[in-house]
N, C-alpha and C positions, 0 to 999 in steps of 0.2 A: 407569909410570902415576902421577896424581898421588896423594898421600894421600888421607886422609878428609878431615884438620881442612884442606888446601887448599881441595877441594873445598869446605866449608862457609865456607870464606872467601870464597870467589869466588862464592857461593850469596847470602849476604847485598849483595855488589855489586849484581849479576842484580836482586835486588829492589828496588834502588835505582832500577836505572832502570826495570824493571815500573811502579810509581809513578810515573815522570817521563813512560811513555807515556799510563797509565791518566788521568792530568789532563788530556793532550791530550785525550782522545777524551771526557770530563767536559766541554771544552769547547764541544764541539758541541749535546751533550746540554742546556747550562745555556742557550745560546743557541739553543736551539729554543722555549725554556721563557720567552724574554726576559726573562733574568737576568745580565744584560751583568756587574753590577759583581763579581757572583761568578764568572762567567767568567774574567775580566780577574786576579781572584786567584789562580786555578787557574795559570795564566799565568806569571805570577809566582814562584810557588813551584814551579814547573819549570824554571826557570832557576837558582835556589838548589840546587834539587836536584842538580843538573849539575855544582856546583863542589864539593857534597861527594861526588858519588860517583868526581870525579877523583883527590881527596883520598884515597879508599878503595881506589881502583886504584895508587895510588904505596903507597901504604901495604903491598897486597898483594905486590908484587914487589918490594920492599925485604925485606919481613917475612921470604920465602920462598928469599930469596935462595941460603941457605945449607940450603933443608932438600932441594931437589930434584936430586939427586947427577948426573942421567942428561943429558947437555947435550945432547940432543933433545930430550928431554922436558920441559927450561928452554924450548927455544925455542916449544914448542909452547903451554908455558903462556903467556908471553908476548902469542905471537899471537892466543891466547882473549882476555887484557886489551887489546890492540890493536883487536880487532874489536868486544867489548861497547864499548868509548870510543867508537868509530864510531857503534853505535847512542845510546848516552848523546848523541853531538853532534849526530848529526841527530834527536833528537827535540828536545833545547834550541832544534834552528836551527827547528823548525814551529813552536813554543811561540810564539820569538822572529817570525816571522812573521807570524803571527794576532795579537799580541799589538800589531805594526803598522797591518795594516788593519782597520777600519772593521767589526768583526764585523757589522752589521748588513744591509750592503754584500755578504756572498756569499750568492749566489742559494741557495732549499733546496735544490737538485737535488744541487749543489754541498757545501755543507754535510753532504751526505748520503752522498757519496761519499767526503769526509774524513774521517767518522764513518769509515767502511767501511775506509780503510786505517789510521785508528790502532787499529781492534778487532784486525786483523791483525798490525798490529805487536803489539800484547799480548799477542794467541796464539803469536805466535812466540818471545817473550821468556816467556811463562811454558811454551812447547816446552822451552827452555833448562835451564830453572830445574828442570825434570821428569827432561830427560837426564841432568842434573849428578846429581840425586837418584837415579835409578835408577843411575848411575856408583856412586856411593857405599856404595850396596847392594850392588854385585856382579851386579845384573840388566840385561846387556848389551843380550841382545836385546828390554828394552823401553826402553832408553838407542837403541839403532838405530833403532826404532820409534818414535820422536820425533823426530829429524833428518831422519828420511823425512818425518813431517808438515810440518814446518818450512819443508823442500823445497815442498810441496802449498803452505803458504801465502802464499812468495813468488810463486808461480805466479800463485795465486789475485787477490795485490794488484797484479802486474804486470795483468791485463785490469782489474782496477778504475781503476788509472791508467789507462789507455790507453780505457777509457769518461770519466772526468774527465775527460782533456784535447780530448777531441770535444765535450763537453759546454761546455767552459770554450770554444770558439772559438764554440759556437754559441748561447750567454749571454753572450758578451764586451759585444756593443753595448747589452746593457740595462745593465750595470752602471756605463758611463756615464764610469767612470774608468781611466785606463790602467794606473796604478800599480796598483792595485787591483786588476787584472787580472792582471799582473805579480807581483806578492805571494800569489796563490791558487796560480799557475803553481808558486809557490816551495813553497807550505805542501805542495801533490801531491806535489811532486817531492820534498822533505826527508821525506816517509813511505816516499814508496817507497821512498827508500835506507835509512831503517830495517828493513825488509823482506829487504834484497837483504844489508845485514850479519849480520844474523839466521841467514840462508842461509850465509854464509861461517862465523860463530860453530859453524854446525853440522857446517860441513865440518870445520873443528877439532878436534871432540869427535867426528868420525868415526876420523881421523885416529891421535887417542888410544886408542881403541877399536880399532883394528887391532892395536895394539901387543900389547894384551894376550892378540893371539887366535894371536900367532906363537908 
């Protein structure tokens, strides 16, 4: 199992990209409010965010190289920093998406359903952020009790997508522009996969948690 001070290392990552989703979903919010150029900043500094929480991810698996004796349990860590980078990149790639088209150009319906899976992605990364914590405590079974929600919320953003994209074919001709069209397709799809690593992240920390029940 990993230590404490791992765990609180890899806690402080988690909340880096907490933050890099929590702006996405600010973005919907500021543009609803027709607040484009604070939008567009949020934007921004989601992108920034992404290159130092790679930095913090190299950092953690360097640092620990030497402290986690059990070479399963290296691999296992590992694969926790492999799958949070997944969520850090696809929340960069919606940032970076939206931050293309024409905010003012997606329909509310739309707008509204982006809203809907970056709240999910947050819940799912502050899931994480909850399991890691209760890891750390020694309280498993409310560590397993959070990777079960986790599970519920990819569920949950998978029919949200799949309402978006009926939505997005059936708003496509007012929006008038193709690309544009094309660029919403991307910002859905880059959340869901935040979503769906989220789910993987907690298959991880499931994973880790067996260990310690043999």
């Amino acid at each position: 199992m990993l230590s404490r001070d791992i765990i609180d290392d890899i806690l402080l990552y988690v909340r880096k990209i907490e933050i890099m989703i929590e702006k996405v979903r600010n973005v919907i919010s500021l543009l609803n409010d027709a607040r484009i150029e604070e939008a567009q900043r949020e934007l921004d500094v989601t992108v920034k965010l992404d290159t130092e929480a790679d930095n913090q991810r190299r950092e953690l698996a360097e640092g620990h190289l030497e402290r986690v004796s059990d070479v399963n349990t290296w691999k296992n860590f590992l694969d926790l920093l492999r799958l949070l980078d997944r969520v850090s990149e696809w929340s960069k790639e919606a940032a970076r998406y939206l931050n293309i088209v024409t905010l003012s150009m997606i329909p509310e319906i739309l707008r509204s359903r982006i809203e809907e899976l970056a709240q999910l992605g947050l819940e799912g990364i502050r899931g994480i952020a909850k399991a890691l914590q209760h890891i750390g405590e020694g309280r498993i079974d409310k560590a397993l009790a959070e990777c079960k929600r986790i599970e519920e919320i990819e569920e949950l953003a998978d029919d949200v997508t799949h309402r978006a994209r009926k939505e997005l074919v059936a708003f496509g001709e007012n929006i008038g522009n193709s690309a544009t069209v094309v660029l919403i397709r991307d910002v859905i799809d880059a959340l869901e996969n935040v979503t769906d690593y989220e789910e993987d992240v907690s298959d991880v920390i499931r994973i880790l948690l067996l260990k310690t029940q043999r």
